[in-house]
N, C-alpha and C positions, 0 to 999 in steps of 0.2 A: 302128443296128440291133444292133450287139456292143459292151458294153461289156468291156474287159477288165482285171481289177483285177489286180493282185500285188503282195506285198511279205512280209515273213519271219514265220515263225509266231507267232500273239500280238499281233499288229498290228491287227487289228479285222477281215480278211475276212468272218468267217461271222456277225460282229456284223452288220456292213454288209447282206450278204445276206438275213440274218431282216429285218433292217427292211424290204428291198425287196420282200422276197416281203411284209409285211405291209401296204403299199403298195395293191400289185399286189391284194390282195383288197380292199383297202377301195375302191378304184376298178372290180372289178368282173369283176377281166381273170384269168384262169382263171392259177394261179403252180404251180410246179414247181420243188420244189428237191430237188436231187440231190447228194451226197458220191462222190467221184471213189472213194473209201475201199469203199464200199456198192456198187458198180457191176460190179468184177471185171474192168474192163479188155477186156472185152470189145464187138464193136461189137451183137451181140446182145441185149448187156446193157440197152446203152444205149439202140439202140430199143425195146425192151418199154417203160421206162421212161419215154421220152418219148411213145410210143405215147398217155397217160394224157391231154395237151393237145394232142397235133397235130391234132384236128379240132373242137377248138373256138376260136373269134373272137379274137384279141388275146393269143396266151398270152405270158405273162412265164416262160420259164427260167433257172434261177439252177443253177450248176456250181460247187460250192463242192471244192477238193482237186483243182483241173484238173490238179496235177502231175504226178496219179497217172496222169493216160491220156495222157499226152505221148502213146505210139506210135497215138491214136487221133487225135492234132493233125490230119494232114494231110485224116481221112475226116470229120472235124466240118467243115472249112472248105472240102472238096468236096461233100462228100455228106448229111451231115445238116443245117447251118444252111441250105444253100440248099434245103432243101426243107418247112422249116417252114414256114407260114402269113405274106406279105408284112409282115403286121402285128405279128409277134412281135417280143419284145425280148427278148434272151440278153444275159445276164453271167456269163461265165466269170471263176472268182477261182482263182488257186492262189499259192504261191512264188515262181515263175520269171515273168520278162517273155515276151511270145508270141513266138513264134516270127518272125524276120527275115521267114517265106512269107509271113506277114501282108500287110504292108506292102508285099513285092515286088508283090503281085499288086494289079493297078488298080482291081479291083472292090472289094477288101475294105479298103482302101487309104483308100476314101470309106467307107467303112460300119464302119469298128471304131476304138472310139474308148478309148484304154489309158489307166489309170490305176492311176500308181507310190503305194502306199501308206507312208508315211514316218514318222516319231517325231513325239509332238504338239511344238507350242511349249511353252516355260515356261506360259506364260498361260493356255494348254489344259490343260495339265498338270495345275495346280493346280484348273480348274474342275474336270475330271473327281473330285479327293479332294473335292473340297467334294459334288457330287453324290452321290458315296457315302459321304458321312458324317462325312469326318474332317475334325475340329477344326480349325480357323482358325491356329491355333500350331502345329501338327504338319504342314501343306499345304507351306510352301516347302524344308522338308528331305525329306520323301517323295519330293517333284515332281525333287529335284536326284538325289534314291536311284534314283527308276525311270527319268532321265531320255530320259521325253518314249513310252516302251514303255506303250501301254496294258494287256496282260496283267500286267508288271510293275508297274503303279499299283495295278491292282484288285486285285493278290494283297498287296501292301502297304499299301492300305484294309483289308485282313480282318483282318490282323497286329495292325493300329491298334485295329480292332477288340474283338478281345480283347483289348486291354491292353498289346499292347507293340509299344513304338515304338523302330524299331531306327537308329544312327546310320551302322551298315553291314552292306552285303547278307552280309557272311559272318557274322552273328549269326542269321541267320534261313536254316539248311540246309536245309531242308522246304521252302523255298519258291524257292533254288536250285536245287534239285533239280525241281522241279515243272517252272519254267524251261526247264532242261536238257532234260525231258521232250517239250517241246511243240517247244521251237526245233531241236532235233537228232533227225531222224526214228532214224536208225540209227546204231550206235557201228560202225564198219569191226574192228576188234579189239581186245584187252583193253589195249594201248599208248594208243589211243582212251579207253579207260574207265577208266583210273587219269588220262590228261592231264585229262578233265570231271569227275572226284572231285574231284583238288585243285581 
């Protein structure tokens, strides 16, 4: 009934979740996807929003940035997933693994099923540059460059891209930094942001 994804930013969550919500419509079943980011953290927020499928047949929710309503965890796994529709399917994705309540509790225990998202293999690696594009002779040093990160594959397809093909990440700053951007929500202080400069 829950599935629940996580693993660190740039990994494929919100990739994964567009396909399921694309799914979810081609079979029929009324989808909802929401951004922890978009919602405010509130529990108000979050029913209006769900509000949109709770009274139609099979709805698929998708909760992309759960990390962001942690202090909403315990009222999702009392109060709002038990009172959706028997037949819904919710996937919450965020950063963090769920919460240990999860699993404590016997009902949810059978009903939520977690999935650690991880670095691809070499073999995946290099499928994914050959899918976006890049050249056959450029595939097993990208693949060793980004190794096995899909954000950092595809931003290293784009590099490829335009013309340059780097043999290390610190010739390509722009795309460090990009990196930096996405994997590190917030810098704690300026000792913080001179350590991610170098």
């Amino acid at each position: 009934r829950v599935l629940f994804v996580h693993g660190p930013g740039g990994i494929g969550k919100s990739t994964l979740l567009d396909e399921l919500r694309r799914r979810a419509v081609q079979a029929r079943r009324p989808a909802l996807l929401l951004h922890g980011r978009d919602l405010g953290g509130s529990i108000e927020d979050v029913t209006r929003a769900v509000a949109a499928v709770t009274d139609d047949p099979g709805p698929v929710l998708l909760v992309d940035g759960y990390e962001l309503l942690t202090r909403l965890d315990r009222w999702f796994r009392e109060h709002l997933l038990p009172s959706l529709p028997a037949d819904s399917v919710v996937v919450l994705a965020g950063r963090e693994p769920p919460d240990p309540a999860w699993s404590a509790d016997p009902g949810w225990r059978l009903l939520l099923r977690r999935l650690d998202l991880t670095v691809l293999p070499p073999a995946d690696s290099v499928e994914l540059l050959a899918r976006l594009g890049v050249p056959e002779q450029q595939r097993d040093r990208l693949s060793a460059l980004g190794r096995g990160h899909p954000l950092t594959l595809t931003l290293l397809a784009e590099t490829c891209a335009g013309g340059t093909v780097p043999t290390r990440l610190d010739q390509l700053p722009q795309l460090v930094g990009e990196l930096c951007r996405v994997l590190v929500r917030e810098v704690p202080d300026a000792d913080h942001r001179t350590g991610l400069a170098t």
